[in-house]
GUTI-799275 format. One record per residue: residue number from 1; residue in three letters; x, z, y of N, C-alpha, C in turn. Coordinates in steps of 0.2 Angstrom, whole numbers, m for minus. Layout:
<sites>
(site NUM; "ALA"; (X; Z; Y); (X; Z; Y); (X; Z; Y));
...
</sites>
This chain:
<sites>
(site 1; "UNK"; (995; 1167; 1394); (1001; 1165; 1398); (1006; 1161; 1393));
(site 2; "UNK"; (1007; 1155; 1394); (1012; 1150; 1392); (1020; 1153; 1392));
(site 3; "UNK"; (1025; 1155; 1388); (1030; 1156; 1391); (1036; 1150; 1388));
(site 4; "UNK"; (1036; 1145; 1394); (1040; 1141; 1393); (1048; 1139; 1391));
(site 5; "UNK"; (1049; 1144; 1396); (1056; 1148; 1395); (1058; 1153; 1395));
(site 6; "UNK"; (1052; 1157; 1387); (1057; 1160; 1386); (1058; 1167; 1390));
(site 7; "UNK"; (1053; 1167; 1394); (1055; 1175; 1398); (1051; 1179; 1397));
(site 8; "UNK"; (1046; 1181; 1393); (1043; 1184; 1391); (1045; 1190; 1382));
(site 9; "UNK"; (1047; 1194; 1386); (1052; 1199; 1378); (1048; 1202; 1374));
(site 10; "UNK"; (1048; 1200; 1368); (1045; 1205; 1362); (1045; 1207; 1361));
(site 11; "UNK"; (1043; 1215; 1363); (1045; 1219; 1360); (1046; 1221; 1354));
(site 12; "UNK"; (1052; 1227; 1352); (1053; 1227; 1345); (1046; 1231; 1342));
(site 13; "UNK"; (1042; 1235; 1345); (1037; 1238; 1343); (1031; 1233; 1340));
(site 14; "UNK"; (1031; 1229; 1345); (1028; 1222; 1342); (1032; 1219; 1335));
(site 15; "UNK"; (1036; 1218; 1337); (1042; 1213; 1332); (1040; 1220; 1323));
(site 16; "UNK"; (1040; 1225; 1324); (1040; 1231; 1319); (1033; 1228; 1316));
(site 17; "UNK"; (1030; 1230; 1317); (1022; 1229; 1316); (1020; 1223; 1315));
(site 18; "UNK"; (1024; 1217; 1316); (1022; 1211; 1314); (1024; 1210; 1306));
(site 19; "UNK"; (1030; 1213; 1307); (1035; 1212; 1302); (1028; 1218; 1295));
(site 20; "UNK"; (1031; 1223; 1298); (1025; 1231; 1294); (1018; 1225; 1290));
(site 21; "UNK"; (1015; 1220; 1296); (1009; 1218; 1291); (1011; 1214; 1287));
(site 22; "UNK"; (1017; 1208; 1287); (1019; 1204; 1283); (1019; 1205; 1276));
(site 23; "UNK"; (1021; 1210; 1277); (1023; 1215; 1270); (1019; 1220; 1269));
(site 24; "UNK"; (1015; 1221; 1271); (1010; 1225; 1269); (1005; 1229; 1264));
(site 25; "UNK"; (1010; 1224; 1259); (1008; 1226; 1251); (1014; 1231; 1246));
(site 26; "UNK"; (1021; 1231; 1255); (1025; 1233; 1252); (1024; 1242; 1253));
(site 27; "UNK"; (1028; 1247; 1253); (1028; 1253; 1256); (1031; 1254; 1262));
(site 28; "UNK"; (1030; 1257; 1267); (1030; 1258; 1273); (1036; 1258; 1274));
(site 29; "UNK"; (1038; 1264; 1273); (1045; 1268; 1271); (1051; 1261; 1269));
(site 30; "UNK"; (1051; 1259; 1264); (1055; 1252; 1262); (1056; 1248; 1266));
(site 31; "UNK"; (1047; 1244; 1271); (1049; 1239; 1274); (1052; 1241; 1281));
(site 32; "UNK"; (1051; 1247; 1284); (1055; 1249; 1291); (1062; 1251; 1288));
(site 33; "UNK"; (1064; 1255; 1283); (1072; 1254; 1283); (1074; 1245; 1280));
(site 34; "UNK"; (1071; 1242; 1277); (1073; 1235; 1278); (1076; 1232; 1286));
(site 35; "UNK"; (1072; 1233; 1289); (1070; 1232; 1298); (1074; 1235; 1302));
(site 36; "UNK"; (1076; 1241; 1299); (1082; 1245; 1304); (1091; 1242; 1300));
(site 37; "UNK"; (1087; 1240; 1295); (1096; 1240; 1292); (1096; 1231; 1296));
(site 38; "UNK"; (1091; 1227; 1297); (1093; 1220; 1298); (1094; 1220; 1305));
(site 39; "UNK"; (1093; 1225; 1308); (1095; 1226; 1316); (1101; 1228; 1315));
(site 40; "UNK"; (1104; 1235; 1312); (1109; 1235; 1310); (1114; 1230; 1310));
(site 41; "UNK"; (1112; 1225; 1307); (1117; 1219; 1303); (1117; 1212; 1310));
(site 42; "UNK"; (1113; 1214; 1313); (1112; 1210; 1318); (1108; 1204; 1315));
(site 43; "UNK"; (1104; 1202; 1310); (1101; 1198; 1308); (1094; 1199; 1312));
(site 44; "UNK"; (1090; 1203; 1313); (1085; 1205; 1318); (1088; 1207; 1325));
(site 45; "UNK"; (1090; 1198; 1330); (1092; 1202; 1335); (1088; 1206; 1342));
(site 46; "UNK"; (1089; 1210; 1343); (1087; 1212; 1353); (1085; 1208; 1356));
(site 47; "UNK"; (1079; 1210; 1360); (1080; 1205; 1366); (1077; 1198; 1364));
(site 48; "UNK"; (1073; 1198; 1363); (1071; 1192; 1357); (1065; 1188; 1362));
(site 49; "UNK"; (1064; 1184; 1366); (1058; 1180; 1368); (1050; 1180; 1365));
(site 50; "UNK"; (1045; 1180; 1367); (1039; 1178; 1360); (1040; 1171; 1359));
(site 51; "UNK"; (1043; 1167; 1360); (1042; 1162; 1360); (1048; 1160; 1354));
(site 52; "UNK"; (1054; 1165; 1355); (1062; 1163; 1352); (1059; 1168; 1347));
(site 53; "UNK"; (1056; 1172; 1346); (1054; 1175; 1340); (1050; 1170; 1337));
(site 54; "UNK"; (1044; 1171; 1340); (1039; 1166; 1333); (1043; 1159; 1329));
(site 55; "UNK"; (1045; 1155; 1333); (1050; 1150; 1330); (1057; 1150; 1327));
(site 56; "UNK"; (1060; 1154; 1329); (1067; 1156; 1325); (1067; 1161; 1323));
(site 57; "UNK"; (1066; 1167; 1325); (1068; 1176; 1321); (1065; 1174; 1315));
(site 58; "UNK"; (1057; 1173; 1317); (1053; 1177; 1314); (1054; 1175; 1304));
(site 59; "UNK"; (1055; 1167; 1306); (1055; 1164; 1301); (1061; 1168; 1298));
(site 60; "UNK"; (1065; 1166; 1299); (1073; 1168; 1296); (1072; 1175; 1292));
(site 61; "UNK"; (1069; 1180; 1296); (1071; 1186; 1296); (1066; 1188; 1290));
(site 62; "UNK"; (1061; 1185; 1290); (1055; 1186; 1282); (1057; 1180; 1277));
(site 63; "UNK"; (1061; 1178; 1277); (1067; 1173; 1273); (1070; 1179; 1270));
(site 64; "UNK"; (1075; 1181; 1274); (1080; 1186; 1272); (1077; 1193; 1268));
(site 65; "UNK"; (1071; 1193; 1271); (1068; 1198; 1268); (1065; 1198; 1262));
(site 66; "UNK"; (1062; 1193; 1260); (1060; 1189; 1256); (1062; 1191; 1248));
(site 67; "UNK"; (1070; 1188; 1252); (1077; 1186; 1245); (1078; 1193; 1244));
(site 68; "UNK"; (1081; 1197; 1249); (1082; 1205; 1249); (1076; 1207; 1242));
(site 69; "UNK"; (1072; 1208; 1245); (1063; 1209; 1239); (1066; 1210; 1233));
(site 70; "UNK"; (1066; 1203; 1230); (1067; 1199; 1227); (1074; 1202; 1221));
(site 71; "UNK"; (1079; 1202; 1225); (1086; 1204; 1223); (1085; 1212; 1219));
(site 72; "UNK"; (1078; 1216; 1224); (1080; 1223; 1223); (1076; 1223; 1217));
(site 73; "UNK"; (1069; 1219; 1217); (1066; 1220; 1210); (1068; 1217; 1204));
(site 74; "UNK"; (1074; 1212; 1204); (1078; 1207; 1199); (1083; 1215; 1196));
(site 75; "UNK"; (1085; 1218; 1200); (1089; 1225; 1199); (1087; 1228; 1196));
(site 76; "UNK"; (1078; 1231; 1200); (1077; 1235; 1196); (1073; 1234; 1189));
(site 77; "UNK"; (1070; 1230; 1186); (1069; 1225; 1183); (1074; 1227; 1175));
(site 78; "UNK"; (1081; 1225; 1179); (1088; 1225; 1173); (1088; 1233; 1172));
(site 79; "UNK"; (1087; 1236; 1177); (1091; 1243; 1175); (1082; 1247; 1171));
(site 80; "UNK"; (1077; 1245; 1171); (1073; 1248; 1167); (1074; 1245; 1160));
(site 81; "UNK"; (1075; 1239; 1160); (1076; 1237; 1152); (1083; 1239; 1149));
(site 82; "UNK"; (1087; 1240; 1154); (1093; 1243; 1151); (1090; 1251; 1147));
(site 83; "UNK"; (1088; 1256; 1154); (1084; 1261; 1150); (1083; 1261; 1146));
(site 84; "UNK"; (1077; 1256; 1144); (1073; 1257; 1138); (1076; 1255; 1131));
(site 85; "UNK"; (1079; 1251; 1133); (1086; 1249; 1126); (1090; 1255; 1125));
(site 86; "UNK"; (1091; 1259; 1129); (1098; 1264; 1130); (1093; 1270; 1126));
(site 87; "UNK"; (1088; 1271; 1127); (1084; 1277; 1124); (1083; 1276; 1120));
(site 88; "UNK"; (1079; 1271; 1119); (1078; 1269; 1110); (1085; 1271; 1106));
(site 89; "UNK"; (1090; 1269; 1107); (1096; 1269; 1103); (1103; 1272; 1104));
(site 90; "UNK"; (1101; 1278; 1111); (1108; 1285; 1110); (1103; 1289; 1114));
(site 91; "UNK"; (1105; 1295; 1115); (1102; 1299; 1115); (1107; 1303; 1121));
(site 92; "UNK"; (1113; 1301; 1123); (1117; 1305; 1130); (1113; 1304; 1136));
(site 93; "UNK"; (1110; 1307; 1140); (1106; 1306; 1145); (1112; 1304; 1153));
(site 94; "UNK"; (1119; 1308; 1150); (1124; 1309; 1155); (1125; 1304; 1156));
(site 95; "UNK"; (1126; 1298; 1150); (1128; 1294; 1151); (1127; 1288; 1155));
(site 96; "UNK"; (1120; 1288; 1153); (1114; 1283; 1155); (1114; 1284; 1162));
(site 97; "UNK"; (1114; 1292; 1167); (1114; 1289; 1173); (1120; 1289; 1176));
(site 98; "UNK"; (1125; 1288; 1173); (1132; 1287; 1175); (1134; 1280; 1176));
(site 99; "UNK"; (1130; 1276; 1171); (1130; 1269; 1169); (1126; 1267; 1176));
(site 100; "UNK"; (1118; 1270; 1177); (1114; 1268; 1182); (1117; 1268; 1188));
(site 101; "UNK"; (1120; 1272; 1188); (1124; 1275; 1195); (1127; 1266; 1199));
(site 102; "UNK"; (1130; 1264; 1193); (1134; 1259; 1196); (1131; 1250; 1199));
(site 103; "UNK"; (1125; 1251; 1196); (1120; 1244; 1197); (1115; 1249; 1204));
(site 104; "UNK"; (1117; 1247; 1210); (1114; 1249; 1214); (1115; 1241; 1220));
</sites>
């Protein structure tokens, strides 16, 4: 079935599991609170047509997702090489994750 205009609703359960295999290299757990937080923000909106997802959401929403990835691994990334410097050369553990604390 053709939906021209649009009247045809995607389910979020559909929209989850699309999304879940995009990423599917990622962990579960990660990529569903990703999903809930972009519905939160209104970025993944309701009520989404198959038609108005496949062409607009879909793209957009694995863009953002994408960058998000991207940002968390450029983070974590900084804060293991911070680690690994920060070991090698003191020895206060307190300190180190007091430091961590703040690169989040």
């Amino acid at each position: 079935m053709l939906d021209y205009y649009g009247s045809i609703i995607q389910q979020e359960e559909d929209i989850d599991k699309d999304l879940m295999q995009a990423f599917k290299s990622y962990r579960k757990i990660f990529i569903s609170d990703m999903i809930q937080t972009l519905r939160e923000e209104q970025i993944l909106t309701k009520k989404n047509s198959v038609s108005g997802y496949c062409i607009f959401v879909r793209p957009t929403v694995i863009s953002v997702m994408k960058e998000r990835i991207q940002k968390q691994t450029d983070l974590n990334l900084r804060k293991l090489k911070f680690t690994s410097y920060y070991l090698q050369n003191y020895k206060d553990i307190d300190v180190l994750q007091h430091t961590l604390s703040f690169l989040h």
